[in-house]
C-alpha positions as CSV (number, residue, x, y, z in Angstrom):
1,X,0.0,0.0,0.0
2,X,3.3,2.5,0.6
3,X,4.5,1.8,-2.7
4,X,1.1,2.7,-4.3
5,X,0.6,5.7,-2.1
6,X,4.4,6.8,-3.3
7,X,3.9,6.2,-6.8
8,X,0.3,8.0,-6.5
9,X,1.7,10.8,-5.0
10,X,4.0,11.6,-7.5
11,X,0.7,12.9,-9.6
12,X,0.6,16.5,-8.8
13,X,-3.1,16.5,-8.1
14,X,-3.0,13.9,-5.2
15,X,0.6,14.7,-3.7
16,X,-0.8,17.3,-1.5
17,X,-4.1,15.4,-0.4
18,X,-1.7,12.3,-0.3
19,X,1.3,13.8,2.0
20,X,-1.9,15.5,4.3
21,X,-3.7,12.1,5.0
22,X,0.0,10.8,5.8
23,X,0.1,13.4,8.4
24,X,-2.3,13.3,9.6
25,X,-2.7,9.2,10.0
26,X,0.7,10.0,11.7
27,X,-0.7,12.0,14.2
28,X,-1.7,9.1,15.8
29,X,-0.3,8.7,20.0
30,X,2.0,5.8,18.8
31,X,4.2,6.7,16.4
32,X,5.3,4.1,13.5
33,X,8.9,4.4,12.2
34,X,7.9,4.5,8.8
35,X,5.9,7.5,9.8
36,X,8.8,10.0,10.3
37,X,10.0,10.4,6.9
38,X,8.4,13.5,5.5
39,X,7.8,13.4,1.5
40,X,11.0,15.2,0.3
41,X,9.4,17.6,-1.6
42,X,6.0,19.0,0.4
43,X,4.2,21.6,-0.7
44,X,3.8,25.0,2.1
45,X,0.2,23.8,1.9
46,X,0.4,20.3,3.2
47,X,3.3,21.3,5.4
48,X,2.0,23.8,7.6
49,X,-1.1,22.1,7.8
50,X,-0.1,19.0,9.4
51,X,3.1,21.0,11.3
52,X,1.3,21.2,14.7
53,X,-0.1,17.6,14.7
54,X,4.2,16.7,13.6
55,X,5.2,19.3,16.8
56,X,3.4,17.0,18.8
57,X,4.2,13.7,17.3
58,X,7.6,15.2,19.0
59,X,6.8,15.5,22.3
60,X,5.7,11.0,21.9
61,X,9.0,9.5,20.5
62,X,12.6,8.8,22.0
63,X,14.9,12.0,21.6
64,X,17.1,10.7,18.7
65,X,13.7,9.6,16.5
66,X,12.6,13.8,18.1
67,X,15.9,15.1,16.6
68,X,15.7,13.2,13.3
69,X,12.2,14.5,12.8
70,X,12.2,17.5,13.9
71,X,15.3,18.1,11.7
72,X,13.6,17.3,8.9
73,X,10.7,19.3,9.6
74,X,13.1,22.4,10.2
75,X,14.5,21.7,6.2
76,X,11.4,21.8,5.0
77,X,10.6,24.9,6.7
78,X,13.7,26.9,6.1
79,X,12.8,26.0,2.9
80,X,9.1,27.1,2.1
81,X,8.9,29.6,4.9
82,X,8.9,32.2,6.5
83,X,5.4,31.4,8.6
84,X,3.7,32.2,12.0
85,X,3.9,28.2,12.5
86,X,8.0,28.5,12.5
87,X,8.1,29.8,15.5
88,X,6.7,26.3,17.5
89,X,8.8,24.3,15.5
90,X,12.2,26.6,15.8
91,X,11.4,26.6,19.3
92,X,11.6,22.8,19.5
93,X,14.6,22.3,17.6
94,X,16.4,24.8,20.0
95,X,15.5,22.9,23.0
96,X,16.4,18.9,21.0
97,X,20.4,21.1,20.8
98,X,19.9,21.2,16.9
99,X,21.4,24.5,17.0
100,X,24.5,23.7,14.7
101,X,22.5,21.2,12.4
102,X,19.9,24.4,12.0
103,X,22.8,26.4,10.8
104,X,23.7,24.1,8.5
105,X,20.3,24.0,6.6
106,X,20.2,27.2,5.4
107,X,19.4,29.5,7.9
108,X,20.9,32.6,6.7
109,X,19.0,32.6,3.5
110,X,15.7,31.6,5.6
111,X,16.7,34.6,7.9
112,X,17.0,37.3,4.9
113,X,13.2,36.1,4.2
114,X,12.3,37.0,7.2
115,X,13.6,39.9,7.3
116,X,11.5,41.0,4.3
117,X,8.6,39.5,5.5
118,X,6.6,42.1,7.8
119,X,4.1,40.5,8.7
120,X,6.6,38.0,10.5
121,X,9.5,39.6,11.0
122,X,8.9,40.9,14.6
123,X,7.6,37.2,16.0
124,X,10.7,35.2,14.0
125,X,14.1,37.4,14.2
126,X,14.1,36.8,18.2
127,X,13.6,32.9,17.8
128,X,16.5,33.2,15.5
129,X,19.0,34.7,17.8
130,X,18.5,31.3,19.7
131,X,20.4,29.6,16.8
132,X,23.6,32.4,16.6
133,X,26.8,30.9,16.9
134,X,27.5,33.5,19.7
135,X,24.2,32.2,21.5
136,X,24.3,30.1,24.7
137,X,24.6,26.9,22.3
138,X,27.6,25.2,23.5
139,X,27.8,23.3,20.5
């Protein structure tokens, strides 16, 4: 049933509905292993609508399976962001220690977008400092 869901989702009409019902079926309390690799490239749509049932899927599994999600959600969002939703999830890789590994994803390019972005600018840029290499990160 993966495989067909895969290959189905590859049609641009159902990826979005497709990588949605995956979230949300992975909001369930138990969380599967299969379940916490995100489709590589989700649309903003489907991404910030299942982010807050992945932020908690978080809080459920062991911290390694946390930091490997949660790193993966932080890709996605430095890439299709900025959003209001950031915030939660920037918050929650600053307290798994994925302050270097948030660096690395491209940060500085996500950061300049905030900076344009007005309506966000004021609720993202402080979150940010939490990830500058002359933050309390002793990493």
């Amino acid at each position: 049933m993966r495989e067909s869901l895969g290959r189905a989702s590859e049609n641009p009409a159902l990826k979005g509905p497709i990588s949605l019902a995956r979230a949300t079926h992975a909001s369930r309390a138990k969380v599967a292993k299969e379940d916490l690799d995100l489709a590589p490239n989700e649309d903003r749509d489907s991404f910030y609508e299942s982010l807050g049932r992945r932020i908690r899927q978080l809080h459920a599994l062991p911290e390694e399976d946390a930091r490997r999600l949660c790193l993966q959600l932080v890709e996605n969002c430095l890439r299709l962001g900025p959003h209001a939703a950031d915030a939660a999830l920037l918050v929650a890789a600053a307290n798994l220690g994925l302050h270097a590994d948030v660096r690395r994803c491209g940060l500085d390019n996500y950061t300049a977008r905030v900076r344009e972005d007005r309506g966000n600018r004021l609720l993202l840029l402080p979150i940010l400092d939490l990830f500058a290499v002359d933050s309390q990160d002793p990493k």
